[in-house]
C-alpha positions in Angstrom: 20.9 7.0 -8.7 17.0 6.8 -8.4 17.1 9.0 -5.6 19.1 11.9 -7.3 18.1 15.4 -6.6 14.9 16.0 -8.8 16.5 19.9 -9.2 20.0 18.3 -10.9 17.9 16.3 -12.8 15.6 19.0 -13.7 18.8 21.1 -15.2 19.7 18.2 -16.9 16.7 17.4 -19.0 16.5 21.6 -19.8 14.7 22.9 -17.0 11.6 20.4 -18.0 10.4 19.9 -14.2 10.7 23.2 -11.6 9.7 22.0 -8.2 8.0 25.1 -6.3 6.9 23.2 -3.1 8.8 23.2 -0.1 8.0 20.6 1.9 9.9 21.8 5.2 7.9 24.9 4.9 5.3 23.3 7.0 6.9 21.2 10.3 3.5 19.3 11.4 0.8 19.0 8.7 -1.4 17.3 11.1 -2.1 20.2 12.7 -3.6 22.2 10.0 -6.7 22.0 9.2 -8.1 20.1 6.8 -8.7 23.4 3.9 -5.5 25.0 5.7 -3.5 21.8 4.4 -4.7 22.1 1.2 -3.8 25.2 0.8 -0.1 24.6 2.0 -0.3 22.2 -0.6 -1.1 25.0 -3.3 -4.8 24.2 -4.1 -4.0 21.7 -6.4 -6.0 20.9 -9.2 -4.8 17.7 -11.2 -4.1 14.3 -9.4 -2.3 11.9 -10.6 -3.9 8.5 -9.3 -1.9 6.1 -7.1 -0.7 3.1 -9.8 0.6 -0.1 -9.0 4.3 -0.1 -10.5 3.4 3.1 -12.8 3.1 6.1 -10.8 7.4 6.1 -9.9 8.9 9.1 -9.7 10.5 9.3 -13.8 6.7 9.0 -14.2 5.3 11.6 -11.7 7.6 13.9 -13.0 6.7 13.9 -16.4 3.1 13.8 -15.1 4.5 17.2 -13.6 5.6 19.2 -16.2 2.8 18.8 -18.1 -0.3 20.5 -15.6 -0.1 17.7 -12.7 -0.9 19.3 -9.4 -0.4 16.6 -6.8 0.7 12.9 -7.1 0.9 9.6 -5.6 3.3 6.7 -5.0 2.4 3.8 -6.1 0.7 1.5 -3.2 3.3 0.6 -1.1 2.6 -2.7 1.3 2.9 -1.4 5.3 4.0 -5.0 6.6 6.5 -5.5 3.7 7.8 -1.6 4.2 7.9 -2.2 8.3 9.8 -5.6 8.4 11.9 -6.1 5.1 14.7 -3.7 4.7 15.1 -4.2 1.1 11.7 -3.8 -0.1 11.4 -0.8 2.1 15.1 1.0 0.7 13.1 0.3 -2.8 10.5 2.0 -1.9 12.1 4.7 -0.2 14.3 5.9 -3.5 10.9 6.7 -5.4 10.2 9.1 -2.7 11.9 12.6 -3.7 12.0 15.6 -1.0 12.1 17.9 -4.5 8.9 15.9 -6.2 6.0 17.3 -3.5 3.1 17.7 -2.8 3.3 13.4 -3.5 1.2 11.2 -1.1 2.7 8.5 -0.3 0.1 5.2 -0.4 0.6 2.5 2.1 -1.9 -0.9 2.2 -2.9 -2.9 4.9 -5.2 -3.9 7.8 -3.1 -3.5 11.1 -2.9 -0.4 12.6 0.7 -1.2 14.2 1.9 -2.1 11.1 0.7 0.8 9.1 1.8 3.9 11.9 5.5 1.5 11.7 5.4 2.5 7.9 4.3 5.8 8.6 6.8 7.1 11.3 9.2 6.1 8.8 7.9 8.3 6.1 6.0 11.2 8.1 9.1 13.8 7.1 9.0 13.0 3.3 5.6 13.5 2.8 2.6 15.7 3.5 0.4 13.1 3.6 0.0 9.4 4.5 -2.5 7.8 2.2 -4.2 5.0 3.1 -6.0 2.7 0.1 -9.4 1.4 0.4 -10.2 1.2 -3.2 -8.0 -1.8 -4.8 -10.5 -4.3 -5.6 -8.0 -6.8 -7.3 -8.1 -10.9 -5.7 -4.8 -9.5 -4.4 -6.0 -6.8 -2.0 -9.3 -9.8 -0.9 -6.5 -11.8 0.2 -4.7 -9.6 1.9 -7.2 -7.9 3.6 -6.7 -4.3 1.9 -8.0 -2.3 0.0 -11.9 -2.0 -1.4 -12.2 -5.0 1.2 -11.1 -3.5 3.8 -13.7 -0.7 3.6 -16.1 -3.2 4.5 -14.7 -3.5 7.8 -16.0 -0.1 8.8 -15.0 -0.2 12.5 -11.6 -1.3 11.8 -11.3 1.3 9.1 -12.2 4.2 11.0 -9.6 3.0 14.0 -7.0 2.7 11.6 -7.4 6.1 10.3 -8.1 7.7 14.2 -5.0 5.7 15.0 -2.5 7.1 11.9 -4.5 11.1 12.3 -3.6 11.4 16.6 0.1 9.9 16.1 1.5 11.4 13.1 3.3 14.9 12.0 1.8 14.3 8.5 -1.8 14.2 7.8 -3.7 11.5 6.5 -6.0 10.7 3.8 -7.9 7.4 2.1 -8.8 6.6 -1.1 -11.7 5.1 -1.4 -14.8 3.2 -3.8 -18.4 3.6 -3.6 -21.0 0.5 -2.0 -23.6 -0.6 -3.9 -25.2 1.0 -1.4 -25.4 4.6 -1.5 -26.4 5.4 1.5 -24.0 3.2 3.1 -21.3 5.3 1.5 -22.6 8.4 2.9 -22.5 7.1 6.3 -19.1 6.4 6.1 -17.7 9.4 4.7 -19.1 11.4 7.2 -17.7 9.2 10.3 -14.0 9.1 7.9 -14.0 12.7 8.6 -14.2 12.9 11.7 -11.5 10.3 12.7 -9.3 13.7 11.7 -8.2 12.7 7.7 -7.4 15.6 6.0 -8.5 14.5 2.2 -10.7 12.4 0.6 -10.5 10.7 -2.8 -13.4 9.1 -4.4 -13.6 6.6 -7.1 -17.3 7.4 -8.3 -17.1 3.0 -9.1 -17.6 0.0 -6.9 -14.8 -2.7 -6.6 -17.4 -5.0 -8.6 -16.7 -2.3 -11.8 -13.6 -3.1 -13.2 -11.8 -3.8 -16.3 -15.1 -4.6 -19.2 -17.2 -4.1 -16.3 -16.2 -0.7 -15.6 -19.0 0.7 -16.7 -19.2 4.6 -15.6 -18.6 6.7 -12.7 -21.0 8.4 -10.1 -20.6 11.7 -10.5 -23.7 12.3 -8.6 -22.9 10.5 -5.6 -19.6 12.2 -5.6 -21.4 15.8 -5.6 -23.9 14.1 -2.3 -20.2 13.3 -0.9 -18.5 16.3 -1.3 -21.8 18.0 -0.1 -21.3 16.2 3.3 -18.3 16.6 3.9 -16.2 19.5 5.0 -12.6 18.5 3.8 -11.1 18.5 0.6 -12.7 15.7 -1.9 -10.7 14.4 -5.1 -12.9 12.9 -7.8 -11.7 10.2 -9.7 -13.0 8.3 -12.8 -15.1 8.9 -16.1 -12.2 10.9 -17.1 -11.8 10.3 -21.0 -11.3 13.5 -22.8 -9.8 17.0 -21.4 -13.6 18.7 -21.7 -14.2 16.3 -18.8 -12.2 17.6 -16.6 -14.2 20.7 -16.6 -17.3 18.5 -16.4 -16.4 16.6 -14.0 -15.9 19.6 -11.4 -18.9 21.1 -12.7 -21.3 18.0 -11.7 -18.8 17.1 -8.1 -18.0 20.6 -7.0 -14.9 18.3 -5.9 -11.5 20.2 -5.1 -9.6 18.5 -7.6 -9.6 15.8 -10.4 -7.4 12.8 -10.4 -6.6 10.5 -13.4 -5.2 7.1 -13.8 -5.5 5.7 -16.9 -5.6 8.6 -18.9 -2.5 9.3 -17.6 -0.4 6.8 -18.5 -1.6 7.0 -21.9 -1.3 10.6 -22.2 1.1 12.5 -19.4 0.2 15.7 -21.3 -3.4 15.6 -20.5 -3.7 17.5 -17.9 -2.0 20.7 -19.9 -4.7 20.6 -21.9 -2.3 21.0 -25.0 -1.7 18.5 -28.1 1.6 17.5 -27.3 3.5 15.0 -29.7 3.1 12.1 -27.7 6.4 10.7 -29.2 7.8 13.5 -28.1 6.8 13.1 -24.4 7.6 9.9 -24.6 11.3 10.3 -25.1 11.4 13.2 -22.4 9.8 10.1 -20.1 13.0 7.6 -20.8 15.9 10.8 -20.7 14.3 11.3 -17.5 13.7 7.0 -16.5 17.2 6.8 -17.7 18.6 9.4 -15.7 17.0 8.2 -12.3 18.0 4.4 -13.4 13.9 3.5 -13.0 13.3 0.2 -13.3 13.3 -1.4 -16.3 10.1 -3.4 -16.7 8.7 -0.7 -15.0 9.8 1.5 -18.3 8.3 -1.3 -20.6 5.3 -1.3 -19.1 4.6 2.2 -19.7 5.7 2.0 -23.5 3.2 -0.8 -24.1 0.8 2.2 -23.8 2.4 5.2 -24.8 3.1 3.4 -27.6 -0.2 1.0 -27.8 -1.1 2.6 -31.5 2.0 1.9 -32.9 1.9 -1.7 -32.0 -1.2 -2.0 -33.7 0.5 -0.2 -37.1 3.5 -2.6 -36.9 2.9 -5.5 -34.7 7.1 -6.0 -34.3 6.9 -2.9 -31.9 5.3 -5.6 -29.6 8.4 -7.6 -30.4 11.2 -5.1 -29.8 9.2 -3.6 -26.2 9.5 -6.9 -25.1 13.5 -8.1 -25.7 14.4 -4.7 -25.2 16.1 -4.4 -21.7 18.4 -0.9 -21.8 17.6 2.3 -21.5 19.3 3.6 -24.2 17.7 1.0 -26.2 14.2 2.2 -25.3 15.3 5.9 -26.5 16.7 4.4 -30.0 13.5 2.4 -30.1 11.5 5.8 -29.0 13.4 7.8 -32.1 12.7 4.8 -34.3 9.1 4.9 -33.7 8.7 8.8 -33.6 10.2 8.8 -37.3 7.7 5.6 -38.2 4.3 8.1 -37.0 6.0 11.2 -37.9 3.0 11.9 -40.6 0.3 10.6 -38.4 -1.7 13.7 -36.5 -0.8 13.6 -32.7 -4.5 12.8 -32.1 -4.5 9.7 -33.8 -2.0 8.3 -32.0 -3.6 7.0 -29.0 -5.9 4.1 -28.1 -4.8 2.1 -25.1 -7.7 3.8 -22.7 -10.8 2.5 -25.2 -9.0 -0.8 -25.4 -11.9 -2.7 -23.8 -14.6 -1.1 -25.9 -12.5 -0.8 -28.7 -10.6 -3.9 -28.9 -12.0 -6.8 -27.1 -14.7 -7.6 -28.6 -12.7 -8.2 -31.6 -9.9 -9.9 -30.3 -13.0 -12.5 -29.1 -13.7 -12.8 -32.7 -10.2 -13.7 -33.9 -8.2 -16.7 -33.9 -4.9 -14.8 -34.9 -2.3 -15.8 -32.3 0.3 -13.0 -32.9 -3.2 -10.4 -32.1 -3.7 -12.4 -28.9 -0.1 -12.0 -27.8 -0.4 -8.0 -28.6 -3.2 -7.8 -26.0 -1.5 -9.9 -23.2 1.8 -8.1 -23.5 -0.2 -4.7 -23.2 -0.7 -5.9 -19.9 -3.8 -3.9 -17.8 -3.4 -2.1 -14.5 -6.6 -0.9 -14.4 -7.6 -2.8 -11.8 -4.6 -2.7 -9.6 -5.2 1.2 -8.8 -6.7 1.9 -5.7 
């Protein structure tokens, strides 16, 4: 029942998520203007980042409860969603009516294809989010994402296109150029094709996994300076002090987070949380909405990245395990095993790069190698 009211559920798991956004209250978003939207949508604060496979909705919710404002689907493929019925009634039970404001995020390059998806979707959502940031070998092949962007003209019809035939609005999410002042350019001609938001990823598609390096805050400030819409900053978000930072140095409307996120869904409360805790509120809640199942291991691998490197057959039992009342015995078992340890210390997945690789470079131990490839990394994948 993935597509179970969010409310029952919310009973069900003691009152832990409280939707107060009525979607219905607003019958064509596109209409508003672009601050009007955003305040319909409650001046959100806290984004949680469109994620390949990782923002679903057991995952947004949790995201919820703990200080998340607004969230995103994970990217959803237009021509898959238009023309395949199954792929599409998959995609369709992650979207909740009771889980809003949540943008749904839609790739692709043909403007038929893309306002197909959306006139399927334009009731369950305030918002039709287009990506322009994935830079992964997938979305170059594809013709999405971060290289798509460099097809300005085509970009800006696109976005025209979906803004003059939808009820929704619609917003992109995009990455810097190289080229600063190539960036600026486009941001100003994005707004006026009618989008209501914009989210920046203060990185280029070359900065990615141990190239990251860090994010532009400055060029998101010139950005949000130009612009008279809503702006989201996203990226260089490590510790909670940033988030304060980061709208200090943007002015931006609103932070979103990726990464952090899915090692810490409590971040955005800005409370110490016992991560174990939190965890096993995530599988009551994956378990209730029958999420996935790999999608479920996949998170673990970083909730629970420290305690694979304090017992290395944690690695072993994420990756046989295949219930999810298995993962919740595994959960307990694990919360007993770092009961002692402070809930700060029991984190590490988000340094992995600087923290781990260069080490794992300098080892020939096997079972070390197989830790880091079944912690597998979506940091690319996010738009």
């Amino acid at each position: 029942m993935i597509n179970a009211d969010v409310r029952e559920i919310g009973a069900n798991l003691n009152n832990s998520f409280k939707p107060s956004f009525n979607l219905k209250a607003v019958t064509n978003w596109s209409q508003l203007t672009p601050f009007e939207f955003w305040k319909e949508l409650g001046n959100p604060k806290y984004v949680c980042a469109p994620m390949v496979d990782q923002s679903e909705l057991a995952f947004r919710i949790i995201c919820r409860k703990y200080g998340t404002d607004l969230t995103y689907t994970p990217m959803i493929h237009s021509v898959l969603f238009a023309t395949q019925e199954k792929y599409r009634a998959q995609h369709l039970k992650d979207i909740s009516l009771e889980e809003q404001p949540c943008f749904l995020q839609f790739c692709g390059h043909d403007p038929e294809m893309l306002l197909r998806s959306a006139k399927i979707v334009e009731d369950k959502t305030p918002c039709f989010d287009l990506n322009l940031g994935c830079p992964q070998g997938i979305a170059k092949r594809g013709y999405y994402g971060s290289f798509l962007l460099e097809n300005t003209d085509l970009v800006l019809k696109i976005l025209g296109y979906l803004s003059n035939n939808l009820k929704c609005g619609v917003s992109c999410k995009i990455r810097l150029f190289p080229d600063l002042s190539r960036t600026f350019d486009l941001v100003e001609n994005l707004e006026k094709t009618g989008i209501k938001v914009l989210a920046v990823h203060g990185r280029t598609k070359e900065q990615n996994k141990e190239s990251t390096g860090n994010a532009d805050w400055k060029a998101i400030r010139k950005i949000k300076s130009i612009l008279n819409i809503p702006v989201i900053a996203n990226g260089g978000i490590e510790c909670y002090e940033d988030v304060r930072r980061c709208f200090d140095a943007t002015n931006c409307d609103a932070v979103m987070s990726a990464e952090k996120l899915l090692e810490n869904p409590f971040f955005f409360s800005g409370i110490n949380h016992n991560i174990d805790d939190v965890a096993l509120e995530y599988l009551e809640i994956a378990k209730e909405l029958n999420t996935d199942i790999n999608q479920v291991r996949s998170h673990l691998y970083k909730l629970y990245y420290h305690a694979c490197k304090l017992d290395m057959s944690y690695n072993h039992k994420l990756g046989i395990t295949n219930t999810h009342d298995d993962f919740i015995a595994l959960g307990e078992e694990i919360k007993e095993f770092r009961k002692n340890i402070p809930n700060e210390d029991k984190f590490g997945w988000y340094k992995r790069y600087r923290n781990s690789v260069a080490n794992l470079k300098e080892t020939n131990d096997k079972e070390q190698t197989c830790t880091e490839e079944f912690i597998y990394d979506f940091n690319s994948m996010f738009g």
